[in-house]
Steps between C-alpha positions, in 0.01 A plus 500: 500500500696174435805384415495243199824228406548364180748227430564536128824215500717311726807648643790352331756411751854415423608147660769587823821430476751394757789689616818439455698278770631733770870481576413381857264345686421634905367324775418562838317310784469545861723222626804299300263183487241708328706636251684171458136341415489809263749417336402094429157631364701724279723234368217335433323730245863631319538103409201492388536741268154683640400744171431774809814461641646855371171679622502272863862670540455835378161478804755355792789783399194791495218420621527282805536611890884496643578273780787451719657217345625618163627276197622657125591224237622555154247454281462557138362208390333208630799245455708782651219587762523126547866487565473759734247356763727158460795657620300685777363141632845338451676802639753531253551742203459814656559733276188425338306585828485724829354494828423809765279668702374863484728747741206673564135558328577895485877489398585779263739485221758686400727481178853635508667621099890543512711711297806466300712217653279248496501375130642150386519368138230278443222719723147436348563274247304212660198705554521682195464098337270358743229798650275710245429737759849627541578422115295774401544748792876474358423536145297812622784647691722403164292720263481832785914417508536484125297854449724650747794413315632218722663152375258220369400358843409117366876498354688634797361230741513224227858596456769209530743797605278666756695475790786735334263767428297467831782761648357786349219676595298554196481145458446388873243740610247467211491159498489434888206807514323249193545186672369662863226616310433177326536300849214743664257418165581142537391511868208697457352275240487244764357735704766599728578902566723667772353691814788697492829537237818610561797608247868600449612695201345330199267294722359827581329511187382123496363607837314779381357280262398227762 
């Protein structure tokens, strides 16, 4: 009536590996000096090129209690990390960084998808280069457009002559329902998703999807 263990071979483990650099960095502290003394330490360990430093960030953006006193630096790398908390001491740059406080700890969100009307040549493109997230919610939307019979997605908002096309409605309305779609993904991979959605004409449907 007993239970017997044999250990026939050490586990093999695979060695951890960091993640990548996030895009930003968040801090928050009860009072302005404490988050100002946040941010010294922090300058600190990007220039010091800390091995830990992607993991230490990923922690304060997830992992770490809120406080009043809130601080969001670009951030994605250590020299840029770096750059960042300098211009935050010297108060200058600041579209590298952002201060605020929290409206309220039970504030609800809500996200708001127009229709046709809204579109401008050039709509996406930046994310489409810069964020995976809403890359490949796009491409996604792309290949559902293509099977329905619509125009290659990629090209029409790549297109040098965009803005003479953007009049017509087959061309407006899939790619601002795509690119509302692609914003939502993008959000919620950073963990951020509506309370509530609201839509007009072909926002409907990126509301629905919300």
């Amino acid at each position: 009536g007993a239970n017997a263990h044999a250990v026939i071979s050490q586990v093999k483990t695979e060695p951890a590996h960091a993640p990548d650099m996030p895009e930003a960095l968040v801090l928050s502290a009860s009072s302005d000096a404490a988050l100002q003394g946040l941010v010294k330490d922090w300058l600190v360990r990007a220039k010091d090129g800390d091995g830990g430093l992607s993991q230490a960030v990923v922690d304060a953006n997830h992992r770490l209690a809120r406080h009043q006193k809130r601080l969001a630096l670009v951030a994605s790398s250590a020299d840029d990390l770096a750059q960042s908390l300098s211009a935050v001491l010297e108060d200058k740059h600041q579209s590298r960084w952002a201060t605020g406080t929290p409206v309220s700890e039970c504030t609800k969100l809500g996200f708001v998808f127009s229709g046709n009307g809204s579109q401008w040549a050039g709509m996406g493109r930046r994310m489409l280069l810069a964020d995976r997230a809403f890359r490949d919610s796009f491409d996604a939307s792309r290949k559902v457009a293509t099977e329905m019979g619509a125009a290659a997605l990629l090209d029409q908002v790549m297109s040098i002559d965009l803005e003479h096309r953007l009049a017509r409605a087959p061309v407006a309305q899939p790619l601002l329902l795509a690119i509302q779609i692609a914003v939502v993904d993008a959000l919620a991979a950073r963990g951020v998703t509506p309370d509530a959605v609201l839509g007009h004409s072909a926002g409907e449907v990126a509301a629905a999807y919300a």
